[in-house]
MIDORO-792492 format. One line per field, with one value per residue (C-alpha): residue number from 1; x, y, z; residue in one letter. Coordinates in steps of 0.5 Angstrom, whole numbers, plus 500, padded with zeros to 3 digits. Last residue first. Layout:
BEGIN
k <- NUM,... .
px <- X,... .
py <- Y,... .
pz <- Z,... .
r <- a,... .
//
This chain:
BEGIN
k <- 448,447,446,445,444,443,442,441,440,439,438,437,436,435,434,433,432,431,430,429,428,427,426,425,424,423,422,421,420,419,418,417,416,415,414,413,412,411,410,409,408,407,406,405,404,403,402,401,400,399,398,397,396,395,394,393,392,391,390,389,388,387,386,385,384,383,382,381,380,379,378,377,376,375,374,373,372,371,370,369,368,367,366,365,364,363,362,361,360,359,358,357,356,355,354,353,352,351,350,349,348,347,346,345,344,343,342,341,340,339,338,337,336,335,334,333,332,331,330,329,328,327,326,325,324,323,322,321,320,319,318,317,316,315,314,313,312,311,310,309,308,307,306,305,304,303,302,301,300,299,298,297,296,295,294,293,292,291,290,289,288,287,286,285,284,283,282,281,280,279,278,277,276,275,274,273,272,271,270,269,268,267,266,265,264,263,262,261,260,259,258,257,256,255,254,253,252,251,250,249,248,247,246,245,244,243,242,241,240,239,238,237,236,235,234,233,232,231,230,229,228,227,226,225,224,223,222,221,220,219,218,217,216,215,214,213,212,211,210,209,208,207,206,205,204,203,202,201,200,199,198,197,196,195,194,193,192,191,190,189,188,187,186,185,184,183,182,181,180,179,178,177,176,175,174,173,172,171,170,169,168,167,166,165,164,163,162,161,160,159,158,157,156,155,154,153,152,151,150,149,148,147,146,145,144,143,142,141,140,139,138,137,136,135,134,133,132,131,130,129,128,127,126,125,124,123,122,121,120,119,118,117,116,115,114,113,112,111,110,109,108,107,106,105,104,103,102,101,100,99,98,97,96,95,94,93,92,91,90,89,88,87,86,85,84,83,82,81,80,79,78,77,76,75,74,73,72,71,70,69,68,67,66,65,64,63,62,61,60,59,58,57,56,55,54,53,52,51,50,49,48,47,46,45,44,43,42,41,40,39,38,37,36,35,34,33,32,31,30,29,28,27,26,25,24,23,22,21,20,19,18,17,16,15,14,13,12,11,10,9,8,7,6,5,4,3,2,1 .
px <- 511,512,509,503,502,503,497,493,494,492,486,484,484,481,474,475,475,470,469,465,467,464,469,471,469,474,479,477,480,486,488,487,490,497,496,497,502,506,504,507,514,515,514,508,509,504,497,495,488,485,479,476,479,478,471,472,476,470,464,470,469,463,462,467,463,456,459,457,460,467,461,463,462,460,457,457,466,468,464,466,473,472,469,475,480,475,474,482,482,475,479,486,483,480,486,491,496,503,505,504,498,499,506,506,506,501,497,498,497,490,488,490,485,480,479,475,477,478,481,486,488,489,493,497,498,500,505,508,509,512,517,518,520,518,523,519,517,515,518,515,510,505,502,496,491,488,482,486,481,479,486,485,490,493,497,494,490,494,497,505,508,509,511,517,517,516,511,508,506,508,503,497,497,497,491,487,489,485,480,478,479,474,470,469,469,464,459,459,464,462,466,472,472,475,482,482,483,489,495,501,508,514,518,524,526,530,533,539,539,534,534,538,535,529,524,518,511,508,502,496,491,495,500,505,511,508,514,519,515,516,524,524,520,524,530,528,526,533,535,531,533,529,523,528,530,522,521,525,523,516,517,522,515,510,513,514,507,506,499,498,494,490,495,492,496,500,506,506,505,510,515,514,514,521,525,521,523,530,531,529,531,537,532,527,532,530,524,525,522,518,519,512,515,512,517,518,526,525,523,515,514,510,512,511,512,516,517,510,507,504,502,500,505,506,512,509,517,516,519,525,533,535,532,538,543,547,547,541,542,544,539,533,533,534,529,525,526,524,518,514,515,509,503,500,493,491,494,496,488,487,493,488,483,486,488,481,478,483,487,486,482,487,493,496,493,492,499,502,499,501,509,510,508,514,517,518,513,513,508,503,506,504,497,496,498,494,488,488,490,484,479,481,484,490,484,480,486,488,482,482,480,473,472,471,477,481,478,479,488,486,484,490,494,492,492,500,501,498,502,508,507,506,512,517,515,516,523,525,524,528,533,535,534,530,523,520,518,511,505,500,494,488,485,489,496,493,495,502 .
py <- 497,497,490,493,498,494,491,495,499,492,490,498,496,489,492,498,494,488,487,486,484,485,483,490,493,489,490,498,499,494,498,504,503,500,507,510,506,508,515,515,513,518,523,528,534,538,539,544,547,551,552,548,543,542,543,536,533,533,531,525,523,524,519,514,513,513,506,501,496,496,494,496,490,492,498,505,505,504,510,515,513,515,522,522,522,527,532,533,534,540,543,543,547,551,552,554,550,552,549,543,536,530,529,524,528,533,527,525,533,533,527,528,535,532,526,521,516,511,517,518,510,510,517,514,507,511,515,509,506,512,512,504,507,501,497,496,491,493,487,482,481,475,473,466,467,461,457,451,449,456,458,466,471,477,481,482,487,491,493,494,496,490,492,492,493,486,488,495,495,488,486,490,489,481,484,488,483,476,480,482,475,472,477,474,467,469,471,466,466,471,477,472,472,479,475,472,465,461,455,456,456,456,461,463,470,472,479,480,472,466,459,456,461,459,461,459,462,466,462,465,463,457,461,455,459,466,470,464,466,473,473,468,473,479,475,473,480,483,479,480,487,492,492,496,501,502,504,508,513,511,514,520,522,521,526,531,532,537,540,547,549,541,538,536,542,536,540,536,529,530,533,527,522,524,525,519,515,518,516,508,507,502,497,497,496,489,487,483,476,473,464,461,454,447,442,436,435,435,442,445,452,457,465,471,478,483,491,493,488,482,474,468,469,465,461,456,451,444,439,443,441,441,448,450,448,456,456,462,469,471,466,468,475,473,467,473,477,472,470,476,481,482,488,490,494,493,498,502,504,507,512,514,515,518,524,524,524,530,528,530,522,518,521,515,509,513,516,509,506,511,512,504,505,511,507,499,498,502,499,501,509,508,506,510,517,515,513,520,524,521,522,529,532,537,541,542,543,548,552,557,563,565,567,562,562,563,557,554,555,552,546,546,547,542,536,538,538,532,529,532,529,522,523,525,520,514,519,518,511,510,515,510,504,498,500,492,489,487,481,484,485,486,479,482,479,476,481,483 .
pz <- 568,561,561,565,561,554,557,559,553,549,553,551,544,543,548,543,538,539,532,525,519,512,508,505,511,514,508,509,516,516,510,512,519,516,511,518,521,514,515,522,519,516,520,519,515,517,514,510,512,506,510,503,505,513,510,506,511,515,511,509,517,517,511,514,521,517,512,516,513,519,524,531,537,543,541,541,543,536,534,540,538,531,533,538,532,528,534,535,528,528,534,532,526,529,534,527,526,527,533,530,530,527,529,534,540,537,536,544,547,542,544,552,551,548,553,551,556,549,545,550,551,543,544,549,546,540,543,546,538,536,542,540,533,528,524,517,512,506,502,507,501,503,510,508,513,517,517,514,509,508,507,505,503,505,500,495,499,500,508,506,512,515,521,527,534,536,541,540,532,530,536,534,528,529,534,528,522,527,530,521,519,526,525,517,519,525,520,515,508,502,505,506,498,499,501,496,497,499,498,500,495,499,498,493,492,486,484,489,489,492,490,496,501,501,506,507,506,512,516,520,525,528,531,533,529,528,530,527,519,520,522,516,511,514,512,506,503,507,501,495,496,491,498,501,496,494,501,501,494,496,502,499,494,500,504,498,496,500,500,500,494,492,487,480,476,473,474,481,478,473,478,483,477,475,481,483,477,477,485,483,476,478,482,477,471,470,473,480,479,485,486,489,491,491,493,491,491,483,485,483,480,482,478,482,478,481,483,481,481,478,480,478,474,466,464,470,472,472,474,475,477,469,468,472,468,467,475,477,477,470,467,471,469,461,462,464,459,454,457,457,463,465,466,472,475,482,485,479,479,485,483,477,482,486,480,477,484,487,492,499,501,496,501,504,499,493,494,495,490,485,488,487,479,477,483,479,474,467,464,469,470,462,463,469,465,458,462,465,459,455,460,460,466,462,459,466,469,465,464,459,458,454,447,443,439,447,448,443,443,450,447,443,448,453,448,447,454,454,449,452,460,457,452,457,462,456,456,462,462,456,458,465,463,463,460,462,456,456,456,457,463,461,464,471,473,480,485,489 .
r <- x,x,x,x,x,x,x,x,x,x,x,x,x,x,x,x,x,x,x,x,x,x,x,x,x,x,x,x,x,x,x,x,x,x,x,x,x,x,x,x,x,x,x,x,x,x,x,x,x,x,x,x,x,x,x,x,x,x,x,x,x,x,x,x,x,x,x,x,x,x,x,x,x,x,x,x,x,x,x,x,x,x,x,x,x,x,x,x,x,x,x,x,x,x,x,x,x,x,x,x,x,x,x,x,x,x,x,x,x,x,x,x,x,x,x,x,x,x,x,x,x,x,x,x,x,x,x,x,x,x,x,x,x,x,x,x,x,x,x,x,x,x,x,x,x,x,x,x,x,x,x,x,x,x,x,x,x,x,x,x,x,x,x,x,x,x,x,x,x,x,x,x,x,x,x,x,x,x,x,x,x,x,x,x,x,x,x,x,x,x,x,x,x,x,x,x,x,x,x,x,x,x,x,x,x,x,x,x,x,x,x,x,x,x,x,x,x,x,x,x,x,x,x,x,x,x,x,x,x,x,x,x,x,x,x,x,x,x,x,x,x,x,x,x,x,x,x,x,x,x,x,x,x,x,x,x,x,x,x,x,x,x,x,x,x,x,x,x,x,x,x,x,x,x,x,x,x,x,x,x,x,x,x,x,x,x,x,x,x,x,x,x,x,x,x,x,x,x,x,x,x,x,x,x,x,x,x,x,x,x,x,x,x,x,x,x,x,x,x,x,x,x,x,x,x,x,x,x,x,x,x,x,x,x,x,x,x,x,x,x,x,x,x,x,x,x,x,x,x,x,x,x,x,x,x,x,x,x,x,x,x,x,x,x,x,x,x,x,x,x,x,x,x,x,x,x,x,x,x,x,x,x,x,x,x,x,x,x,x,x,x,x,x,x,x,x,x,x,x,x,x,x,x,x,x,x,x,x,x,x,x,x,x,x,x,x,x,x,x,x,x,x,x,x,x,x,x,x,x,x,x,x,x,x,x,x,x,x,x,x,x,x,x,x,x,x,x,x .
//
C-alpha cells in the first residue's frame, strides 16, 4: 500500500454495481468512439484502418488508468496484478498502463469515511481518540490507512476498506476482463483467464479484515525474536469486516535502502530472499503480495518493517517440493532435471513443442548459470534481465503461448519478480546460489 501520490484526489469511491459498470462503460464507449472517427479517415485517405493503433492513444490510455485508479477495488487489483505476472508479454502500452496502477490511488474524502467508520465503530468512537489524521498516509486499491493515536497511548495505523469494493468484485472482473480483451491489446494466444480468477481470489480474501488479522498475528508470532524484521500488532478490539487496526511502525521506503551502505543494501535483499524461503517450504504459507509498498525500512532499528498480509497464501507442500527440485536441477546444471522439474510445476506440457522447451529449459538454467558466476550475484546487473527478455521476445515472435500455469505457482512467480526487482532496485548483491543450495540440503535433511 503506498503513500497516496501528490496527484492523487480526494474522490468518492463508485459503490455500486451499475455505477461501476457504467464508469467502465463509458471508458470502453469513449474510446471506441475516438476509434471510429480515426478509422472513418482512414478510409477518407485511402487507407485501412489500424484498430489497435486507434484505440492505443495517449488519450485512451490515460483515460483507462485513470478511471481503473478512481474505481479502486478489482478493476484496480487486476492492473497491478497483470503488470506484475504478466508485464513482460504485454504490450508496452497495455503494461505500462497496468504499471501505473501500481502506484496510482486516489482517496475517499473525509465524508465517506466517517460514513465507513460510523457503521463499524460505537456511535462515541471520536470520544476514545487523541487524535485521529483525516488524511491517509497510505492508499490502494482495497483500502487507505489512516494513523491515529488512543487516549490508552497507542499509535495505531487503522486501514479503511472502500465501500462497494468488496460487494463489486466478480462483476468488476467480469468487466475489466472483457474490456481488457476487446481491447485489441492482448498478444495472439495469450490466456488472460488465469490472472482474471487470481485477481478474483485473491481480492476475496484480502476484502476479509479478519482473515487479515489473523494472518497479521500468525506472522507477527513467526517473527518473534527475529530481530531482522517486525510485523505491526494486531488489534482486534478496533478491528471489523472493514477496518483493521495494527500498531503503527515507523519506517522508510523501502527504495531509499538504495541510498544506505553496501552491506545494509546486501543485508536487505539476504534478509527477503531467506524470509521468502522459509514462508515457501517451512511455514507452508506466503505473503504473495511482493509490492514495493509493502516493505519498509527502520533504519534505527536496522530491521524491515512487513506490511499488507491480505495477500497471504497457504502454499501446497508438493509445489514448494518441486521447486526445491527444480532450484537443485538448475544449480547441478542438469537440463534434463530442469525440464522434468518445470514439467512437474507446470511450466512446461505435453503440448509445447520441443524447440520451445529447449529455449525455456535454457532460460531457467541461464538464470542459474548467472547465480552460479560469482560468489555473490549483482541483482543491478542489468545482462541477465536483457537476455532474459532477448528471450522472451523470440518465443513471442514463434507465437509460443504459454500453458495455463497453476495458480498458485504464478503467486510464487510474482513473489520471485518482486524479490528479484527490489534487489535491483536497491543495488543489492547476494551469495544466492550459496543461500539456495543450503536451503535444498536443508530441507532434504528435514525431509529425511
Amino acid at each position: 500500500m503506498s503513500r497516496p501520490p501528490s496527484a492523487a484526489r480526494a474522490l468518492p469511491v463508485p459503490a455500486g454495481r451499475l455505477s461501476r459498470l457504467a464508469r467502465l462503460g463509458s471508458v470502453a464507449s469513449s474510446a471506441m468512439g475516438r476509434a471510429a472517427v480515426g478509422a472513418a479517415m482512414d478510409l477518407g485517405r485511402g487507407t485501412s484502418p489500424d484498430l489497435r493503433r486507434l484505440l492505443i492513444t495517449p488519450g485512451n490510455i490515460g483515460k483507462l488508468a485513470e478511471e481503473l485508479a478512481r474505481m479502486r477495488g478489482a478493476a484496480m487489483k487486476i492492473g497491478q496484478m497483470i503488470s506484475m505476472d504478466a508485464g513482460e508479454v504485454l504490450p508496452p502500452e497495455l503494461a505500462d498502463v497496468m504499471a501505473r496502477l501500481r502506484d496510482d490511488a486516489h482517496f475517499m474524502p473525509p465524508a465517506q469515511l466517517k460514513k465507513v467508520l460510523n457503521a463499524n465503530w460505537p456511535a462515541d468512537w471520536l470520544r476514545s481518540f487523541e487524535h485521529f489524521d483525516v488524511r491517509p498516509i497510505a492508499a490502494a486499491s482495497i483500502g487507505q490507512v489512516h494513523k491515529a493515536r488512543l487516549k490508552d497511548g497507542r499509535v495505531m495505523a487503522i486501514k479503511v476498506q472502500y465501500p462497494g469494493v468488496a460487494r463489486s468484485i466478480d462483476s468488476d472482473v467480469a468487466n475489466v476482463g472483457a474490456l481488457i480483451r476487446y481491447s485489441g491489446l492482448l498478444p495472439k494466444g495469450f490466456d488472460i483467464a488465469p490472472y482474471l480468477e487470481a485477481a478474483r481470489e485473491q481480492l476475496h480474501e484480502e476484502t476479509d479484515y479478519r482473515r487479515e488479522g489473523r494472518c497479521l498475528a500468525g506472522y507477527a508470532e513467526r517473527l518473534r525474536g527475529d530481530e531482522r524484521f517486525v510485523a505491526p500488532r494486531y488489534y482486534e478490539d478496533w478491528s471489523s469486516d472493514q477496518v483493521l487496526a495494527m500498531s503503527f511502525e515507523e519506517g522508510r521506503p523501502i527504495e531509499e535502502v538504495a541510498s544506505l551502505p553496501e552491506a545494509t543494501r546486501n543485508a536487505v535483499a539476504v534478509d527477503l530472499i531467506e524470509l521468502f524461503l522459509r514462508e515457501l517450504l517451512d511455514w507452508g504459507e506466503m505473503q504473495s503480495d511482493p509490492n514495493f509498498a509493502n516493505f519498509r525500512y527502520d533504519p534505527a532499528r536496522e530491521r524491515i518493517v512487513l506490511l499488507d498480509f491480505g495477500a497471504t497464501r497457504a502454499m501446497d507442500r508438493d509445489l514448494a517440493l518441486r521447486y526445491r527440485d527444480l532450484v537443485a536441477a538448475g544449480l547441478a546444471g542438469d537440463p534434463a532435471a530442469i525440464g522434468a522439474a518445470a514439467s512437474g510445476i507446470g511450466f512446461l506440457s505435453d503440448e509445447v513443442e520441443p524447440r520451445h522447451r529447449d529455449r525455456i529449459v535454457g532460460m531457467i538454467g541461464m538464470v542459474f548459470d548467472a547465480f552460479r558466476a560469482a560468489h555473490e550475484f549483482d541483482f543491478a546487473d542489468t545482462e541477465l534481465t536483457a537476455r532474459m527478455q532477448a528471450e522472451g521476445e523470440a518465443l513471442a515472435r514463434e507465437d509460443f503461448a504459454p500453458p495455463p500455469v497453476p495458480i498458485d505457482a504464478l503467486y510464487v512467480q510474482r513473489k520471485v519478480g518482486g524479490l528479484f526487482l527490489l534487489s535491483s532496485k536497491i543495488g543489492a548483491k547476494a551469495p544466492v546460489a550459496e543461500m539456495l543450495s543450503k536451503w535444498v540440503e536443508q530441507s532434504r535433511a528435514v525431509a529425511a
